[in-house]
C-alpha positions in Angstrom: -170.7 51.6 27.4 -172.3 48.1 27.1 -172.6 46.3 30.5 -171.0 43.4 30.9 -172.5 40.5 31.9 -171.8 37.3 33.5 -171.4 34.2 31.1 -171.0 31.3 33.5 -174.3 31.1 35.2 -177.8 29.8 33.2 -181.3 31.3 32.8 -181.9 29.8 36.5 -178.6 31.3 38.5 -176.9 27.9 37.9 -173.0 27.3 37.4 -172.4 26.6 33.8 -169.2 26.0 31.6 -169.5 28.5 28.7 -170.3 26.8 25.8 -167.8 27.6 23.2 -169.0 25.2 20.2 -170.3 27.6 17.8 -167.1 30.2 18.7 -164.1 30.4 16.0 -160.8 29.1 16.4 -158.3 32.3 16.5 -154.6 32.5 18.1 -154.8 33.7 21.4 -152.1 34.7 24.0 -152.0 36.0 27.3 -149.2 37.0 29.6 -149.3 37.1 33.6 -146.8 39.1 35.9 -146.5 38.5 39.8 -144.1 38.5 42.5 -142.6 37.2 45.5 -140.8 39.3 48.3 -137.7 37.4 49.5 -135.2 38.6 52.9 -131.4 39.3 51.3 -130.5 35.7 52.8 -132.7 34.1 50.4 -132.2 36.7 47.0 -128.5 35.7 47.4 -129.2 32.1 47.9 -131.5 31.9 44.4 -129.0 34.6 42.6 -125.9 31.9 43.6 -127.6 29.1 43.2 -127.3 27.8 46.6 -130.5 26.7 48.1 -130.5 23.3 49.0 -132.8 22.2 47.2 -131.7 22.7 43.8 -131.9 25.5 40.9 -135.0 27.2 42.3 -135.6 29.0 39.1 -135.6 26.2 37.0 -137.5 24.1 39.1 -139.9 27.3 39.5 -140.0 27.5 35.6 -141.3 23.4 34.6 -143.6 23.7 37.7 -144.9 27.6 36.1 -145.6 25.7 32.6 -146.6 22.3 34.4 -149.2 24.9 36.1 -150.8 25.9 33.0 -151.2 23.0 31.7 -153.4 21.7 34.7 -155.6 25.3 35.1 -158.7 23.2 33.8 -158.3 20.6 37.0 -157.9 23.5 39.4 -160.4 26.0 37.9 -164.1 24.8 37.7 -165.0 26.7 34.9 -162.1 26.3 32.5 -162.1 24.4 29.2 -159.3 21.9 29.1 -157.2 24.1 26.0 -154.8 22.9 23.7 -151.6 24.9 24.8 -149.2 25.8 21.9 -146.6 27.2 23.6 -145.9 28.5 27.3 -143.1 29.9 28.5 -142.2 31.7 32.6 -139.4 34.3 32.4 -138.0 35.6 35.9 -136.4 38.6 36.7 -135.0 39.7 39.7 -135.4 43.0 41.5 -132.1 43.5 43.5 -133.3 47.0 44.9 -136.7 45.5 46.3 -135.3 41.9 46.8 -138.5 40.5 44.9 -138.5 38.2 41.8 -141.0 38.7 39.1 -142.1 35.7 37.1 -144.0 36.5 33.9 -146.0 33.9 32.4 -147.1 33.7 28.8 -149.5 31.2 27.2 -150.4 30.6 23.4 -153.4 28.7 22.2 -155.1 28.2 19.2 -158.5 27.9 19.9 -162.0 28.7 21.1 -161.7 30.6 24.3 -158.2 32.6 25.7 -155.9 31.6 28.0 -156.0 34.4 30.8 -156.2 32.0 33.7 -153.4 29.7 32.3 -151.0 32.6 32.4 -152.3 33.6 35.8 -152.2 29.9 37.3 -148.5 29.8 35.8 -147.5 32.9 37.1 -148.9 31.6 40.7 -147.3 28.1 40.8 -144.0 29.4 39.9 -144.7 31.9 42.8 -145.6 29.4 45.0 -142.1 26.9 43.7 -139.8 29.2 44.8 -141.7 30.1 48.1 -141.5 26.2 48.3 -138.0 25.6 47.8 -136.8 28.6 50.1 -139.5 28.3 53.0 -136.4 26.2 54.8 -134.3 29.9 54.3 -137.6 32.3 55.3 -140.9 31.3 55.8 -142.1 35.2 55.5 -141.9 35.5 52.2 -144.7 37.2 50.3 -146.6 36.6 46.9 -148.3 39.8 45.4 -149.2 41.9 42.6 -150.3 38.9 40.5 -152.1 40.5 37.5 -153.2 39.7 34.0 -150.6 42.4 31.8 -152.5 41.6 28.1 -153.8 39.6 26.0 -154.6 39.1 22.7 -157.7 37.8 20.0 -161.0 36.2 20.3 -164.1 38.0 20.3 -163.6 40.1 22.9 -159.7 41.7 21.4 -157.1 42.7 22.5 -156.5 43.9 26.3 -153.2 45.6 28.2 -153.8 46.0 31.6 -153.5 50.1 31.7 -152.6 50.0 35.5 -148.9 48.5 35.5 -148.1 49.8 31.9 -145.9 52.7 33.2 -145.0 50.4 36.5 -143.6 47.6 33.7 -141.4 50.0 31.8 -140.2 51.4 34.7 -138.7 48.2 35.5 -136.9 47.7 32.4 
């Protein structure tokens, strides 16, 4: 198996932006799964729509694609992209009283969109923590994962871990 090797650091050790210039524009998508852990109190507040501050999931949805947009500002590293489409989808895990936002980003372009989907995924995370933190401040954010991608150089990718765990839920 060929060893990977790190791509942002020069000959000398130093942090570099990939360069990407002589790369080929391809479609490129990525999608990002995580979860928050909510006490019943604030489940059936979201479910009923009757947290005080407003349609949490909504709200959690603009600031998950409002997220993506800004990866670039918040992650050294990242090329500001051209995002074609992205999208936050929710769904809620009565039996575990967690909701699962799924983030999925579409580019076409140079370089993917992996941390997009992941920063999306997190900020919707971190809305709904947000607008229920005057319900439960012990809420918990976890299992934030990339679930697949797709083109570029490097191809296609599902994340073989939560495969099963995924279709478990469906």
């Amino acid at each position: 198996m060929e060893e990977k090797k790190f791509t942002h650091f020069d000959q000398n050790g130093h942090s570099v932006m990939v360069d990407v210039t002589g790369k080929s524009e391809t479609v490129r998508e990525a999608a990002a799964v995580g979860r928050i852990r909510v006490n019943s109190q604030v489940y059936n507040a979201v479910v009923s729509g009757n947290v005080r501050k407003g349609d949490v999931l909504g709200v959690a949805r603009v600031a998950g694609i409002m997220g993506t947009k800004k990866t670039a500002e918040l992650i050294p590293m990242c090329h500001n992209l051209n995002i074609t489409k992205a999208s936050v989808d929710f769904k809620l895990l009565e039996e575990t009283k967690e909701i699962e936002a799924v983030c999925t980003v579409r580019t076409a372009g140079k370089t993917g969109v992996e941390m997009e989907a992941l920063t999306g995924a997190n900020v919707a995370l971190l809305t709904i923590y947000d607008m229920c933190k005057a319900i439960d401040r012990n809420m918990e954010i976890s299992r934030i994962y990339l679930l697949n991608k797709s083109g570029g150089k490097s191809g296609d990718f599902r994340n073989e871990n939560h495969i099963t765990e995924m279709n478990a839920d469906e």
